[in-house]
N, C-alpha and C positions, 0 to 999 in steps of 0.2 A: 606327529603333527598332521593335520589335515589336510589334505589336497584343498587350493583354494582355485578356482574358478573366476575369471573375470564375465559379465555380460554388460555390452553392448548396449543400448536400445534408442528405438527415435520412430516417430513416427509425423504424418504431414498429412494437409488437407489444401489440396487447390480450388480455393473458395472459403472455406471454413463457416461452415459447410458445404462441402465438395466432395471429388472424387478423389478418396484416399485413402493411404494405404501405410504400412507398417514396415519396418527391420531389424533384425537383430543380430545379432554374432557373440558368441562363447569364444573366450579365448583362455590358454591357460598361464595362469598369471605369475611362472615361474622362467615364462622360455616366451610368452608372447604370441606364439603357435596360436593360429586361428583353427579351432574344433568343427564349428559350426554355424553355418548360417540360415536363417530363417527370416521370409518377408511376406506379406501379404496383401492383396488388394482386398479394401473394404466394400468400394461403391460408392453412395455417398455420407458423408460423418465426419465428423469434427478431428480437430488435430489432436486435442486431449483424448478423444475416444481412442485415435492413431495411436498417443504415444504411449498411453495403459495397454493397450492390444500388443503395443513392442515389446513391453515389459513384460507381461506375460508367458508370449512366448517366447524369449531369452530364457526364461526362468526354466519352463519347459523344459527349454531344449539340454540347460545345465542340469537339472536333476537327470535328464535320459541320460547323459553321459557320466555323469557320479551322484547319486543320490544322498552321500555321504559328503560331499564336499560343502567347504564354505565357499560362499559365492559374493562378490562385492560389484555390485548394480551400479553403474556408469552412465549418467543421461546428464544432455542439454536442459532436459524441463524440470524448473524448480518446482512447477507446482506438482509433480509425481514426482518429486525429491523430498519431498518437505512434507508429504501428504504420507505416501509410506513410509516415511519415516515417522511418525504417530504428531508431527508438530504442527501439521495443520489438519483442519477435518475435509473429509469428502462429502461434500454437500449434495452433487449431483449424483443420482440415482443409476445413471448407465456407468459411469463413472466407482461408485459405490460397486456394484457387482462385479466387476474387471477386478479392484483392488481386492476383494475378497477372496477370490479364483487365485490371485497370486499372494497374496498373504498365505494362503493354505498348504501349497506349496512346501515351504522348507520351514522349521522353525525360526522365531524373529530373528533369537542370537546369532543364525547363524546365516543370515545376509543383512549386509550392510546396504547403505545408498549414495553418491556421492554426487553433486553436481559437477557438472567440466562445462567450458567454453564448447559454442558450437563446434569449432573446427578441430577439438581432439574428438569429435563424435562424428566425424564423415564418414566412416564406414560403413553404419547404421544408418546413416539420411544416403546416403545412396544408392543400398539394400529398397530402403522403401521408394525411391522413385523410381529405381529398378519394376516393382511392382508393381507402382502406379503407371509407369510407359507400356508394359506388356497387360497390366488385367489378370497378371496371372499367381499364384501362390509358388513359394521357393519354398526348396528343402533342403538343402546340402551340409552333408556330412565328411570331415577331412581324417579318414583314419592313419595315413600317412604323416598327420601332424602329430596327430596322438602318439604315434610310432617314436618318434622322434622325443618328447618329455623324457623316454625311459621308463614310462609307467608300466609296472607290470602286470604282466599279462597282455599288452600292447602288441601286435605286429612288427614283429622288425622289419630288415631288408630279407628279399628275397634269397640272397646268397652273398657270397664274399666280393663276388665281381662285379656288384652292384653299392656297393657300402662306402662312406666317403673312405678319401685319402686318410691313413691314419698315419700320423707320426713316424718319418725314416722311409716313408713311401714313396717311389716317383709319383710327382702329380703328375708330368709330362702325357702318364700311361691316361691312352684315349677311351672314351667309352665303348664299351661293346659294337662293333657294327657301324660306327664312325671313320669320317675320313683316316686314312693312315697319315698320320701328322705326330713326329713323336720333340718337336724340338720347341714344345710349347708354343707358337704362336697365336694370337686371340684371334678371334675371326668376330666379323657383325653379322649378327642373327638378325633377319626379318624375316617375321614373321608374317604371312601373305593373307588375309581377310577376304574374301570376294562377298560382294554387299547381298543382303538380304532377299525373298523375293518381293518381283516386284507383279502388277498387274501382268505386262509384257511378258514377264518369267511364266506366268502362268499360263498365257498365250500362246507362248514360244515364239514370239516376235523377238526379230534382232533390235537390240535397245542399244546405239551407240554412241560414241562419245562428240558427237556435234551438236546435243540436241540435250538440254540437261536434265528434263524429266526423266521416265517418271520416281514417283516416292513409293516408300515401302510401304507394302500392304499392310493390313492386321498380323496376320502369321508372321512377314516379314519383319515384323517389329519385337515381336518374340525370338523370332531366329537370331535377331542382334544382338537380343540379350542372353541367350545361349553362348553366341559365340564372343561375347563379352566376359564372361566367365569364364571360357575355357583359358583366353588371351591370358585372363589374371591367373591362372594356375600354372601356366608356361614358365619355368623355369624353379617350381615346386611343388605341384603330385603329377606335374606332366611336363616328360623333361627337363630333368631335373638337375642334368650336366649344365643346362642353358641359363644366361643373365636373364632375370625378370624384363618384361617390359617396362619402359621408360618413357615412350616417344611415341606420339601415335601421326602418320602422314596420310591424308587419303585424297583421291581423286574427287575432282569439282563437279561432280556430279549428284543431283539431289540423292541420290537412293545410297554413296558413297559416304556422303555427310552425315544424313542418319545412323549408319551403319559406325562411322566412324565415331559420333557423339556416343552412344551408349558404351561404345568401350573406352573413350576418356574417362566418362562418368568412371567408370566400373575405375579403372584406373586412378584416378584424381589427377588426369592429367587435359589438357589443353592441345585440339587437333590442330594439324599442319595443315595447309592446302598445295598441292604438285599436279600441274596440271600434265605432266607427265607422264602419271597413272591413269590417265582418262583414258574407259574404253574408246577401244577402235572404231574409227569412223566408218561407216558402211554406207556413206555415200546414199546411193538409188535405192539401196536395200532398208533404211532405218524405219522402222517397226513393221517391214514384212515377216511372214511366216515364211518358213525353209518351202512350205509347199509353192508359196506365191509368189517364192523366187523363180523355184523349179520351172512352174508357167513361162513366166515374161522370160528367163537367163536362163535354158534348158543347159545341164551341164554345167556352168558357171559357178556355182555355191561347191559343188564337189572338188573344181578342179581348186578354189580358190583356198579350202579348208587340206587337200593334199600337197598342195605346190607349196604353199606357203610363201612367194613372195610375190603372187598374184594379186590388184589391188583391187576389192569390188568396185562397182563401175562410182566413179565419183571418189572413193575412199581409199580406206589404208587396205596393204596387208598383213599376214601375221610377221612378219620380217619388216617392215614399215611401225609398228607395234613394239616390237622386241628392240627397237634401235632406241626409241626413246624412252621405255621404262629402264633399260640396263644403264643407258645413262644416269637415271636416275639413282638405283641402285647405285653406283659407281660413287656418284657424289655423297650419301650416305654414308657408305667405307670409308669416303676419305674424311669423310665430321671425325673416325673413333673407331674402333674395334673393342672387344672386351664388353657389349652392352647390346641390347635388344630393340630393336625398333618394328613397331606396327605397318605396316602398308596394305589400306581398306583400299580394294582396287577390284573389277571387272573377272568375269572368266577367261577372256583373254590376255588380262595384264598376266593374271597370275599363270597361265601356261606358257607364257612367252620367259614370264622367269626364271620360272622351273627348270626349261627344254634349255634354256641356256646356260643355267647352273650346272645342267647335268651333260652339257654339251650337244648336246645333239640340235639337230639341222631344223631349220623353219619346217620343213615338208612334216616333221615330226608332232610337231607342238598339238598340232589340234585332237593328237589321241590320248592326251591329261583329260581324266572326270574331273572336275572342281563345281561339285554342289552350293548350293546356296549357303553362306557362310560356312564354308571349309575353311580347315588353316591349311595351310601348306609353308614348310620352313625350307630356307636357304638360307646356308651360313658362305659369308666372303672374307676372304685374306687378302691383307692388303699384293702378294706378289701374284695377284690373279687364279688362285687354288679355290677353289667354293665344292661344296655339298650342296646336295639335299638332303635334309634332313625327314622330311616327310609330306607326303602330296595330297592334298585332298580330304582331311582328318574330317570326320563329318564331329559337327559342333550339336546337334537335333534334325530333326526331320521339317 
């Protein structure tokens, strides 16, 4: 029997004619495993140009990964429903040459076409506004899912101490290099986001939490959607002991929100607002540079990033900082354990959490790197046990 193939596809136009862009995703239609995804920004073109350019390269993307396979085509648009399918004709001419590129593709018998309501097709319309928010063209490939079908010649696991629990097995037994915890209790992963760059990033101006500008740059809008992606692979080819994300929370700060919206998109979930995770206030300091501190507070920035529970003049400290995102955190825990929650927050939210996750002293906290959309994970027990899982994961450059 045939390997069969699912593809995805959707495409949009903000205007119509406007700036738009494409989506796709391969999924394998035995197991549901997502293969591959594909999206791309067009400029500006119509939504039917959009959703033939989706279809396409879905189809692409299926034939690179089985060129032998049957494939069954999945779209909200009846009219490239009904059109590939030979029951209506393609009248328009850019329209006509898209359809031709992907008729050519695989033989007729062996792709079908099927319409769905819009909302079993969100995967695809969020791939493409994915690429319509950044400008930029996606590729990604999931060989870790492929691993998983059983298909031969696929990638397995690495070794046996990486491979699920099989039957008669302790689950109890912890992953490799994890807390030592062997009496099964669940913990709450959050997972730490620090938001995108911003202008101020770029400056290296302190940008903090009393003052709710500024928004993410061009790059910084891409770097969300990097690190939107990664979030969604968190607890399946990265991390893979860990519950998927569920819940995304972020700080009320504009460049937090942006950061925060592309990965609900990516998610299909709906942001939280905590004013908790707002960065630290820096008082006298808010958008000076470290030099222009240096100037007017000689000494003061040094002592205030060592000491740690020194507040710059007017504002917080990192121990001032750390009291109220752990709260935070804490309330979290007590929603649930067993499940993963998001937290788009500051470079100082997120070393404040970390340093306390991992115990160590306010004087400590300010020598965590945390790049511009970094994850960084801490998992909590409800009798006060936490990890860190890992600090600083760069999501792109």
């Amino acid at each position: 029997m045939a390997r069969v193939l699912v593809v995805e596809a959707d495409g949009g136009s903000r205007g119509n004619p406007g700036p738009a862009g494409y989506g796709a995703l391969v999924r394998e239609a035995a197991t549901g495993h997502v293969l591959a995804e594909r999206a791309g920004y067009l400029g500006v073109s119509t939504n039917n140009v959009a959703e033939y350019t989706g279809l396409l390269e879905g189809l692409r993307a299926a034939v690179a990964i089985d060129p032998d396979a049957d494939v069954q085509v999945r779209m909200d648009s009846k009219l490239v429903v009904e059109q590939m399918s030979g029951r209506w004709q393609v009248k328009h001419e850019a329209l006509r040459a898209i359809a031709r590129q992907a008729a050519a593709l695989l033989p007729a018998g062996r792709v079908t076409y099927t319409w769905v309501p819009r909302a079993e097709n969100a995967a695809a319309d969020r791939l493409a506004n994915e690429a319509m928010d950044t400008g930029s063209t996606i590729a990604r490939d999931f060989p870790v899912a492929a691993a998983a079908t059983g298909i031969a010649g696929a990638p397995g696991p690495a070794d046996d101490d990486e491979a699920d629990a099989a039957p008669g097995r302790d689950t109890h037994l912890r992953p490799s290099g994890s807390i030592a915890r062997y009496d099964g209790a669940e913990a709450l992963t959050v997972v730490l986001v620090r938001h995108g760059q911003t202008p101020l990033t770029v400056a290296g101006g302190y940008s903090g939490g009393g003052v709710p500008g500024p928004s993410l740059t061009t790059h910084g809008r891409t770097q969300a959607a990097r690190a939107a992606d990664a979030v969604h692979r968190v607890g399946k080819e990265l991390w893979s002991d860990l519950p998927p994300a569920t819940e995304v929370v972020a700080s009320p700060m504009v460049r937090t929100q942006e950061t925060a919206a592309a990965i609900g998109r990516r998610l299909g979930v709906h942001v939280r607002t905590d004013d908790r995770f707002r960065e630290c206030e820096f008082g006298d300091w808010e958008s000076l540079t470290a030099a222009e501190i240096e100037r007017r507070w000689p000494g003061e920035l040094g002592r205030w990033h060592a000491d740690g529970t020194t507040p710059a003049p007017g504002g917080e400290s990192y121990a001032d900082v750390g009291a109220r995102v752990w709260a935070g955190l804490t309330d979290l825990a007590a929603g649930g354990v067993g499940r993963t929650v998001v937290v788009v927050g500051h470079a100082i939210v997120v070393r404040t959490a970390v340093g306390q996750a991992a115990g160590a002293p306010p004087s400590h906290w300010y020598r965590l790197r945390v790049p511009p959309c970094s994850l960084s994970i801490v998992r909590l027990w409800p009798d006060g046990a936490a990890e860190v899982t890992t600090s600083g994961f760069p999501t792109g450059d």
